[in-house]
C-alpha positions as CSV (number, residue, x, y, z in Angstrom):
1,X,28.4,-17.0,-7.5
2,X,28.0,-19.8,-9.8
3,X,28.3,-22.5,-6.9
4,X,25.9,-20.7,-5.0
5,X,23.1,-20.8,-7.7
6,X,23.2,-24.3,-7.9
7,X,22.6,-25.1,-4.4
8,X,19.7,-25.1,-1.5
9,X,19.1,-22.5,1.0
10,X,20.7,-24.4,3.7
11,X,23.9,-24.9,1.3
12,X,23.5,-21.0,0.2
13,X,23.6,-20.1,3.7
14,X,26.7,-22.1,5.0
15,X,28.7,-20.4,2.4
16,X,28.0,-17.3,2.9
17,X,28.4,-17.8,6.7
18,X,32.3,-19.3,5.9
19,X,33.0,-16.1,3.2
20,X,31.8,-13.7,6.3
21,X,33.8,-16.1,9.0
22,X,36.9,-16.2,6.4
23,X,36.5,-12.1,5.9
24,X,36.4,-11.2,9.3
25,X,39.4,-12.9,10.3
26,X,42.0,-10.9,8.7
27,X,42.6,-12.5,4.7
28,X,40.8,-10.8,2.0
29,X,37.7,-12.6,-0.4
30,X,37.1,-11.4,-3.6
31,X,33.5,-12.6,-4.2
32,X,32.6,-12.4,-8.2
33,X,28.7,-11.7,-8.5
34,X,25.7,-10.1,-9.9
35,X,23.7,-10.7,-6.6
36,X,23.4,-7.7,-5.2
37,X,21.8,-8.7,-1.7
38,X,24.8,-11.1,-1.8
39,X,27.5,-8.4,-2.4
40,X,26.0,-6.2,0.1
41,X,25.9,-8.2,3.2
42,X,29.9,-9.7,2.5
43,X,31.6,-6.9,1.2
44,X,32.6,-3.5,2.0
45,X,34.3,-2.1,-2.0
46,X,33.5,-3.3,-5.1
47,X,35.2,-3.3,-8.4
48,X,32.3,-3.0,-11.3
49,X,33.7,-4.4,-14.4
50,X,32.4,-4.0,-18.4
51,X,34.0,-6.1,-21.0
52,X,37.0,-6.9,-18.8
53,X,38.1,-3.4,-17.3
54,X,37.6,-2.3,-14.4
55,X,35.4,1.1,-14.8
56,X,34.9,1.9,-11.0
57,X,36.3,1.2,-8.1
58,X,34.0,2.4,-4.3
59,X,32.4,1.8,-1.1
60,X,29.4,-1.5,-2.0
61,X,26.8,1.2,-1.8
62,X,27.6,3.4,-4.2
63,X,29.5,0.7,-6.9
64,X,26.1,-1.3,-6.7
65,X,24.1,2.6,-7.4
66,X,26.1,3.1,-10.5
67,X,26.0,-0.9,-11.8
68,X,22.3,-0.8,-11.8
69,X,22.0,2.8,-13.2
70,X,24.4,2.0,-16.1
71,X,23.0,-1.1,-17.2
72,X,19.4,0.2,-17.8
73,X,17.1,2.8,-19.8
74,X,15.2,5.5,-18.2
75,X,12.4,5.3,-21.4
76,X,9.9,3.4,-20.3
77,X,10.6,1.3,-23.1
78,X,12.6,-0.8,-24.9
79,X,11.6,-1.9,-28.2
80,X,14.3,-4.9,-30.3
81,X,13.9,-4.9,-34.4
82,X,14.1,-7.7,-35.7
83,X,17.2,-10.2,-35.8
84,X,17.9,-8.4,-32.6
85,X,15.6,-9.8,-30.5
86,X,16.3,-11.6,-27.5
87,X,14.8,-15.7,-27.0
88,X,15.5,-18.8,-29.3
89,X,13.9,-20.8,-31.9
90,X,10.7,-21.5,-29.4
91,X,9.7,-17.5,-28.8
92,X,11.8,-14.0,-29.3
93,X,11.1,-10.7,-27.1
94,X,9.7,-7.8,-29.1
95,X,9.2,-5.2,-26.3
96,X,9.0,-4.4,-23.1
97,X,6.8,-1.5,-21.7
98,X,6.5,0.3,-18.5
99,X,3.2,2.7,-18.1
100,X,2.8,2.9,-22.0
101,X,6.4,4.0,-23.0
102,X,5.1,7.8,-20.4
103,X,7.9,8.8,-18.1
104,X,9.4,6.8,-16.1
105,X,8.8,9.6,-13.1
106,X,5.5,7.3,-11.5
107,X,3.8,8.8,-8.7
108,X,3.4,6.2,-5.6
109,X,-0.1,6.6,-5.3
110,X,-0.5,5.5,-9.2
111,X,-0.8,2.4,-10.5
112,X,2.6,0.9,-12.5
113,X,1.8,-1.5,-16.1
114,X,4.5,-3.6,-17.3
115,X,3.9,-4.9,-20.6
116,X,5.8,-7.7,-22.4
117,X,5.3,-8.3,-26.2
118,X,6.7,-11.8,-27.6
119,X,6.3,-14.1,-30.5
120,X,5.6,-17.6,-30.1
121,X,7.0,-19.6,-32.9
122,X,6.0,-23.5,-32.2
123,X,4.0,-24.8,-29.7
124,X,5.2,-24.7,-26.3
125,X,4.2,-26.2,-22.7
126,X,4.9,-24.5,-19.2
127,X,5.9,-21.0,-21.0
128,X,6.9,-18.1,-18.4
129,X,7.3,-14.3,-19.5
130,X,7.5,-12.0,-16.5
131,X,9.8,-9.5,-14.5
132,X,11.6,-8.5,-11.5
133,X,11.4,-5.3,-9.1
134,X,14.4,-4.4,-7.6
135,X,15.6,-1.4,-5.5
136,X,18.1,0.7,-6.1
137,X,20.5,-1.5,-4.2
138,X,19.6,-4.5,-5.7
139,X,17.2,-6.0,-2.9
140,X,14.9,-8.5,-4.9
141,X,11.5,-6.5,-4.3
142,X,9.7,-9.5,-5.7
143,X,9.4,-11.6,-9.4
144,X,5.9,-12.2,-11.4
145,X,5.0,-14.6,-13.9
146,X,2.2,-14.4,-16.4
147,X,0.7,-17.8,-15.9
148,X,0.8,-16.9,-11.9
149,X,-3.2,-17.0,-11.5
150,X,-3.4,-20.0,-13.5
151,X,-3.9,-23.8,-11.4
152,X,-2.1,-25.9,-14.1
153,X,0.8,-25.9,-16.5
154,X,-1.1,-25.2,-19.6
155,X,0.2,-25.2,-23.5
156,X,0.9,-22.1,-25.7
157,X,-0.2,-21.9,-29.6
158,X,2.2,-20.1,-31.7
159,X,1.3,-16.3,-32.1
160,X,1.9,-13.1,-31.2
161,X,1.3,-11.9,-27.4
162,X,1.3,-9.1,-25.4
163,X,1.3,-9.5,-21.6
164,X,0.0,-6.6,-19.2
165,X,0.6,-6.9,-15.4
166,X,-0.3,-4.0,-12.7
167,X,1.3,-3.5,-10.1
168,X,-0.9,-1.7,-7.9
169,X,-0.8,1.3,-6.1
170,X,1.1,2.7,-3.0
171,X,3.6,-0.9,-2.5
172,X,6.5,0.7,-4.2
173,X,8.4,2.9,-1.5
174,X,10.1,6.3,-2.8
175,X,13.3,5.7,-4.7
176,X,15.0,4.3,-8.0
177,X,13.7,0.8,-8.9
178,X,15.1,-1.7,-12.1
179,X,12.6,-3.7,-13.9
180,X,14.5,-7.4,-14.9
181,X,12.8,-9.2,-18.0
182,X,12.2,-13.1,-17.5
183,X,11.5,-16.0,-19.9
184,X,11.6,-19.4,-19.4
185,X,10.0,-22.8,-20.1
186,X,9.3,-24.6,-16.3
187,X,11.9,-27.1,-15.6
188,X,14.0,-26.7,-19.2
189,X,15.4,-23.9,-19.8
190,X,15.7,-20.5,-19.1
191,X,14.9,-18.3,-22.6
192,X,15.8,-15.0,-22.0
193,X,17.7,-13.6,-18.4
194,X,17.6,-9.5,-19.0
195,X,19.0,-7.6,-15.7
196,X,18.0,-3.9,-14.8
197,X,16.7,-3.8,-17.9
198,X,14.4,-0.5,-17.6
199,X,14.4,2.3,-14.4
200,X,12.0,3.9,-12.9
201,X,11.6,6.7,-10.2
202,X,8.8,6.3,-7.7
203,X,8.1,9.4,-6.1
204,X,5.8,10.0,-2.9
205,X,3.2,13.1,-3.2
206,X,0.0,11.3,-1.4
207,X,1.3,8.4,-0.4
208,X,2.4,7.1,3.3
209,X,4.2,9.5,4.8
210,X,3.4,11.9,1.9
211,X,2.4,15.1,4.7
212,X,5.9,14.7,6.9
213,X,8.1,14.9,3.5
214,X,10.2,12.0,4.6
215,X,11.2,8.8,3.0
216,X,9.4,5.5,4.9
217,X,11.7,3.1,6.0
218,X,11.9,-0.1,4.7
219,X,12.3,-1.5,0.6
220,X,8.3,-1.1,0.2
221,X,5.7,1.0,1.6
222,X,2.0,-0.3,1.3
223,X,-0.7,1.9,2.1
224,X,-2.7,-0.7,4.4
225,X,-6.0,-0.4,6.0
226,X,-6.3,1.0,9.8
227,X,-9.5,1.6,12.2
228,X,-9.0,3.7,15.0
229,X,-12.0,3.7,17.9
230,X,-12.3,5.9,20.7
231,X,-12.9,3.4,23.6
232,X,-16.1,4.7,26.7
233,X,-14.7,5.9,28.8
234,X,-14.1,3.9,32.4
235,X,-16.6,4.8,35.4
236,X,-15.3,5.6,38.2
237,X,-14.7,3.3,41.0
């Protein structure tokens, strides 16, 4: 995994091609990752570990279900004290915040807020806070940084923050989702790395689809804008 994360797509993408080729040829990989596209597209059982044991052993599907379900919190919030809180001597989390700490039960055709609280402690250049959306299999939905609007790398005063981001209505499809924390200082280090850290349920009532009670295909589901015209009607001949 490690190897992987430190090469270009090309590189990424010759390796994963030799772990299939090596796979399907009769010898068995055992491929040690926490990239969940990457364990679902080469293997077939997985063994999820926690502090060196082995605490379940099934089919990728299901192995991946119960890793993402058991390393996150169904609040809607997750609030460190302090000496506990994640970051280093530049800036610390203090909370992270789905839909103001409400249930985490989010109806497709609402809106979703994430909202990170941090400390700044000394000035800082190039700071990103922001998070990931993942499914409940652990396909990368997308990631969203704070300073994403913004046309320059600009500085950060020490303080107290709290950034709000909206994700907007009908884009999430039905299903469990994880919400991954991200902090980082562009092009020297990465601050704070928090996985699955919150779930979420995303459940259709007048969504797509809402009226045929089925589940869309496909990891999102935006309601997009259609025009439907009745054309004249040919003369004749």
């Amino acid at each position: 995994d490690e190897v992987l994360a430190v090469g270009d797509m090309e590189f990424q993408r010759r390796c994963l091609g030799k772990l299939s080729e090596v796979s399907s040829s009769g010898r068995t990989v055992i491929f040690v990752s926490h990239n969940m596209t990457a364990i679902s597209s080469l293997t077939e059982r997985v063994l999820v570990l926690k502090q060196g044991k082995v605490v379940m052993s099934a089919p990728t599907k299901d192995a991946i279900s119960e890793y993402l379900k058991s390393s996150s919190s169904n609040s809607g919030k997750i609030i460190w004290e302090a000496g506990e809180r994640p970051g280093d001597e530049d800036i610390e989390i203090v909370a992270c915040i789905l839909n103001n700490g409400m249930p985490t039960d989010i109806e497709s055709h609402n809106p979703l807020t994430i909202s990170i609280h941090y400390i700044v402690k000394q000035p800082v250049r190039g700071l990103r806070i922001g998070f990931e959306i993942t499914t409940n299999d652990g396909v990368l939905l997308f990631r969203a940084y704070a300073d994403d609007n913004e046309r320059e790398i600009l500085p950060v005063a020490p303080g107290e923050y709290v950034s709000t981001c909206v994700v907007p209505p009908n884009l999430l499809n039905e299903g469990l989702h994880f919400i991954s924390l991200r902090a980082n200082i562009h092009a020297v280090k990465h601050i704070v790395v928090l996985n699955n850290l919150l779930s979420l349920q995303i459940v259709n009532t007048e969504g797509v689809n809402a009226s045929y009670g089925r589940v869309r295909p496909g990891v999102i589901s935006p309601q997009l804008n259609w025009e439907t015209q009745p054309l004249a009607l040919m003369a004749p001949h």
